[in-house]
C-alpha positions as CSV (number, residue, x, y, z in Angstrom):
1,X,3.2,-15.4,-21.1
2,X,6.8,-13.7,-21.4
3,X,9.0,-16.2,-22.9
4,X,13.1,-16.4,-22.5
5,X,14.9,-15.2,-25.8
6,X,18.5,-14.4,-27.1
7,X,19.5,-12.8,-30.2
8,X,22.7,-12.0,-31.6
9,X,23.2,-9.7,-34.7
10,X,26.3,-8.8,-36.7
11,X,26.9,-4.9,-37.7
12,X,29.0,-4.4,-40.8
13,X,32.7,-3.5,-39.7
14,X,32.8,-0.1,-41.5
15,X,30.6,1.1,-39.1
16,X,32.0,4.1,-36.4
17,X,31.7,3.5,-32.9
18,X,29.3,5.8,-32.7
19,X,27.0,4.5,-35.2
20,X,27.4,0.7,-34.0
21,X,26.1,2.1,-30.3
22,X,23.7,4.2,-32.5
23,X,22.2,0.8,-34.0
24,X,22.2,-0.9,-31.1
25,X,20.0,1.1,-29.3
26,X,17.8,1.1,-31.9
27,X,16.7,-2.6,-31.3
28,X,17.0,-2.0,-27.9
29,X,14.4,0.5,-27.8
30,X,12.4,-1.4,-30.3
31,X,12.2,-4.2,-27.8
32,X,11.6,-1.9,-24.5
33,X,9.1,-0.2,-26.7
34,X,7.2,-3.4,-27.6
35,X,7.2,-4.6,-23.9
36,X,10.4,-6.7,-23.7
37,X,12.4,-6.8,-20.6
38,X,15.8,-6.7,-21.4
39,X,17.8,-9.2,-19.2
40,X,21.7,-9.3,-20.0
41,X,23.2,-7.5,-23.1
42,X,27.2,-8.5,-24.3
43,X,29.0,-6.8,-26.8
44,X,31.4,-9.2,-28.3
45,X,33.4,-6.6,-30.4
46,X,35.0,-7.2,-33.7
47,X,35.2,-10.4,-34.8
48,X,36.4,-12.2,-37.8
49,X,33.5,-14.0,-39.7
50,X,34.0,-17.6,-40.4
51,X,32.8,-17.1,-44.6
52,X,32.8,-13.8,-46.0
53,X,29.1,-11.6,-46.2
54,X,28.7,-9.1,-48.1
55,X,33.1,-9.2,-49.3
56,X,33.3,-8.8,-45.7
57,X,35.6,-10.5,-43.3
58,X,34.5,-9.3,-40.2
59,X,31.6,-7.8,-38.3
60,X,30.3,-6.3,-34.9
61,X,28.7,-8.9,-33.0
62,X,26.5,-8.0,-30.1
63,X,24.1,-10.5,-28.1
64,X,21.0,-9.2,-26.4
65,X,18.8,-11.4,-24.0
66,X,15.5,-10.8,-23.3
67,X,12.0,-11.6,-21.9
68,X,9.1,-11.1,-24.0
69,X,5.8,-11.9,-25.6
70,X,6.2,-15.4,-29.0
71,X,5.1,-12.2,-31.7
72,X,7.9,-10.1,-30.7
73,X,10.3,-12.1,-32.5
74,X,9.0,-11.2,-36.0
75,X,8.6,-7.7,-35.4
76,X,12.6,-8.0,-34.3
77,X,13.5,-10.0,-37.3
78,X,12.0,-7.6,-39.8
79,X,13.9,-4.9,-38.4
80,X,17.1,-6.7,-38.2
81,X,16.2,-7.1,-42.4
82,X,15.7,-3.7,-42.9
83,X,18.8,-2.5,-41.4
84,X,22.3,-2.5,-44.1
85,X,23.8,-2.4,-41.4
86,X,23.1,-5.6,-40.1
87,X,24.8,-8.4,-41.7
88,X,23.4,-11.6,-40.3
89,X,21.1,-12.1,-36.9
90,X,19.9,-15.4,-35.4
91,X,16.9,-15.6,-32.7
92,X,16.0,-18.4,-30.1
93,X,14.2,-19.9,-27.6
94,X,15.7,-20.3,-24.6
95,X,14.2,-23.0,-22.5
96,X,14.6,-23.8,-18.7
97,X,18.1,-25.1,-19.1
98,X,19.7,-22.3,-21.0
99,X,18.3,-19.4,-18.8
100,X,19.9,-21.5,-16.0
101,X,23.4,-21.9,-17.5
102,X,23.5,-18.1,-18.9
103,X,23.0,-16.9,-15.1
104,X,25.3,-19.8,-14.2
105,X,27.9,-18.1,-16.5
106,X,27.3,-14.3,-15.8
107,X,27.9,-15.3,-12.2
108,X,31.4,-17.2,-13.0
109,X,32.5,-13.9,-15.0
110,X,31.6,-11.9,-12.2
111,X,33.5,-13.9,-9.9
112,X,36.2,-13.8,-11.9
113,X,36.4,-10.3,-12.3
114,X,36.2,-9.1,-8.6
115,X,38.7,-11.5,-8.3
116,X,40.8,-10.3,-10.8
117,X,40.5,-6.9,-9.2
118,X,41.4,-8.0,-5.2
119,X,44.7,-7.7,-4.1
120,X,46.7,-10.6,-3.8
121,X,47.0,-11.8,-0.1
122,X,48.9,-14.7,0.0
123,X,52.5,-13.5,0.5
């Protein structure tokens, strides 16, 4: 049974746009590849880290939500390990609740944006 999971991962900072995207799809296709269906990606950008990793002050982060088999997970994490360019990743569960409030949330943005983006009417 395909299970509700969300992981987020932080890139080192030294990294080139071009090799952040580059990493990125490389745990996306590990996950398409091992049968996970990919439900909503965000890529938070550059942040600054709360503590120092690594002498580094800030990071890539990028959160990926997904549906897909309990032994995935592992085969994810050792990746994630594997990977100097990845600076610190954390997995979960998501149960009923939190697949309900992410879609709750990715509607409000979306509202919000075609908002944004109709012209004013009031006059």
């Amino acid at each position: 049974m395909l299970k509700n999971y969300e992981t987020v991962f932080i890139m080192t900072p030294v990294l080139s746009d071009e090799q952040m995207k580059e990493a990125v799809g490389k745990f996306q296709k590990l996950l398409k590849d091992k049968g996970a269906e990919i439900v909503h990606e965000d890529h938070w950008g550059l942040r600054k880290l709360a503590y120092p990793i690594q002498k580094k002050t800030s990071g890539f982060y990028h959160l990926i939500e997904f549906k897909s088999e309990g032994s995935l997970i592992n085969d994810l994490e050792v990746a994630f390990k594997r990977d100097e360019r990845i600076l610190r990743f954390l997995s979960v569960s998501l149960d009923k609740h939190a697949v309900a409030y992410n879609e709750k949330k990715r509607l409000n943005k979306k509202a919000a944006a075609i908002a944004a983006t109709e012209p004013n009417t009031e006059a």
